[in-house]
N, C-alpha and C positions, 0 to 999 in steps of 0.2 A: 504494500500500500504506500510505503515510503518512498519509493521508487517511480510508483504514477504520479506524485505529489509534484514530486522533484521535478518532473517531464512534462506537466502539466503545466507549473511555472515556469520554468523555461520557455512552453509554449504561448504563453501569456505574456511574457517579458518577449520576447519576439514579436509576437504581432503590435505589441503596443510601441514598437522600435519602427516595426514598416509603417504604422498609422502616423507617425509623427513624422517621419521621410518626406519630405514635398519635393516634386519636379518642376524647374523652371525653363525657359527659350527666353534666349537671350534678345533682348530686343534691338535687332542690328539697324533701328532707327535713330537708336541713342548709345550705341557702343560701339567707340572708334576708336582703335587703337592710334596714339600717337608717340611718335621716338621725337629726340633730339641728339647730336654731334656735334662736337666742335668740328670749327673749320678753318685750318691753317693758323689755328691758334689765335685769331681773332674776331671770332664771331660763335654762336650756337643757331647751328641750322635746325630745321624741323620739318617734320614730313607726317603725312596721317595715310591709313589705309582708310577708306572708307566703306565695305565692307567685312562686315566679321558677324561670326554665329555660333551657335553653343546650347550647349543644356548645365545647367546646374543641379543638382540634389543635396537640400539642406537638411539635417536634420536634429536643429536647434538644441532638443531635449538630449539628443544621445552623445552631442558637440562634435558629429562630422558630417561628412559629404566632400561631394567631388565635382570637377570642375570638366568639362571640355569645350575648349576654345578653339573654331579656326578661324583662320584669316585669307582671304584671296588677296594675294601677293597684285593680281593684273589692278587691284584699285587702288595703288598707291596714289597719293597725291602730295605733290612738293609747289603747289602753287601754278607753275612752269611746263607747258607740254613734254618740252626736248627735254627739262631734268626730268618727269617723270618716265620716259621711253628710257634715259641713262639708269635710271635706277631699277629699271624691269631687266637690264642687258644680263650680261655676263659677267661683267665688272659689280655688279655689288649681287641683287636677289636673285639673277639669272632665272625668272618667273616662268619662262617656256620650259626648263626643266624643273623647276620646285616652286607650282602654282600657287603652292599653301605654307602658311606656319601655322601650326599647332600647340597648344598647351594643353595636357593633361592634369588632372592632379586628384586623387585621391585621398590629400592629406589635407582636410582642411584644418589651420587653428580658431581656435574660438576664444572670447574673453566675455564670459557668461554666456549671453547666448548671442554676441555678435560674433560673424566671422571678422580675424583682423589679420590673418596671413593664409598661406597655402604654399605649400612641397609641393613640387610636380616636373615635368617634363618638359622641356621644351624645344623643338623639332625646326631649325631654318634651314633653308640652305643643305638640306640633306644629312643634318647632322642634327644628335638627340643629346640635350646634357641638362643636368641639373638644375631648375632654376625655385628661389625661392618670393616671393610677391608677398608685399605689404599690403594691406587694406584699411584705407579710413572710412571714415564716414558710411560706414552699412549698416542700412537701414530698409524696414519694407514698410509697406501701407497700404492703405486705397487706393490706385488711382482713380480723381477725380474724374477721368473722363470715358476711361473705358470701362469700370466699376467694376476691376481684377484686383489682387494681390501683386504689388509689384516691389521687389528689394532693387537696391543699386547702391553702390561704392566705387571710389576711387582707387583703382591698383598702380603699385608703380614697381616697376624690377628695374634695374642694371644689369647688365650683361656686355662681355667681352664679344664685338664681331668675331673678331680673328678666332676664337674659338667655335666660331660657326665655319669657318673656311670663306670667311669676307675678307680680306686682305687690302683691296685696291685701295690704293691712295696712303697708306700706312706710311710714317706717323703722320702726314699731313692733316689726313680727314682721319679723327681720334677712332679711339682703339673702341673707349666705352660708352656704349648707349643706354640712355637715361632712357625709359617705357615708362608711358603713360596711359592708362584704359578707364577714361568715365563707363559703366555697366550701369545696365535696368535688365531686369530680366522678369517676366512674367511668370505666375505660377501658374501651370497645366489644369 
């Protein structure tokens, strides 16, 4: 009898783990990834992709969840036609063979029941390495207008191009790129 008891709760401690799990889509009307680089040491340039899409799963009570983010590398935008077609080449995203970047992550951290970091993976350039992402400001609500559950936060990571296989222009055009990701994401 002690044995059902045990298996019972267990069963019970699970489903009330999946009932608190919520799925969200990222809403790629409001989440644009944006980078910055220095530039010959005098300036900080910036560039945004303007598509990106994703699912999130939160699950506040249990304090995790996981992330998957891509990016279509062909929507860069640098302001500039010919630097954005320079920045699709070979010489930096080389997009015609590596259309996407990706972030995974499975590790979400939490500080009560906000999320305020995330371990995960991250994929450019045909290359997959570590990356860790801060989060401020996450927060969910109503939205007023479309009368869903919506969260959004600020992400920002640093990361080494040349450990993606970006090299071009080295040391001119800096090594390290500052990321920036305003998110909204709907819940399912």
């Amino acid at each position: 009898m002690k044995f059902v008891a045990t298996v019972l709760g267990a069963g019970v401690a699970l489903c009330g783990s999946l009932v608190s799990a919520q799925n969200y889509s990222i809403d790629s009307r409001h989440t644009y990834p944006v980078f910055e680089v220095k530039h010959l040491g005098i300036s900080t340039q910036r560039g945004r992709f303007n598509s990106a899409a994703g699912k999130i799963m939160l699950d506040r009570a249990g304090k995790k969840g996981s992330v998957e983010l891509t990016i279509d590398v062909n929507s860069i935008d640098m302001g500039i036609a010919k630097w954005d077609e320079h920045m699709k080449s070979e010489d930096f995203f080389n997009a015609a063979k590596f259309p996407t970047i990706a972030f995974k992550s499975s590790n979400l951290k939490f500080d009560g029941d906000k999320v305020v970091g995330a371990e995960g993976e991250l994929t450019m350039h045909g290359v997959t390495k570590p990356v860790s992402l801060s989060v401020a400001g996450f927060n969910c609500t109503m939205h007023p207008m479309v009368k869903k559950e919506v969260c959004g936060a600020d992400i920002t990571a640093s990361i080494k191009r040349s450990q993606f296989g970006m090299e071009y222009g080295l040391p001119g055009i800096g090594d390290e790129i500052k990321i920036s990701v305003p998110v909204e994401a709907f819940k399912e």
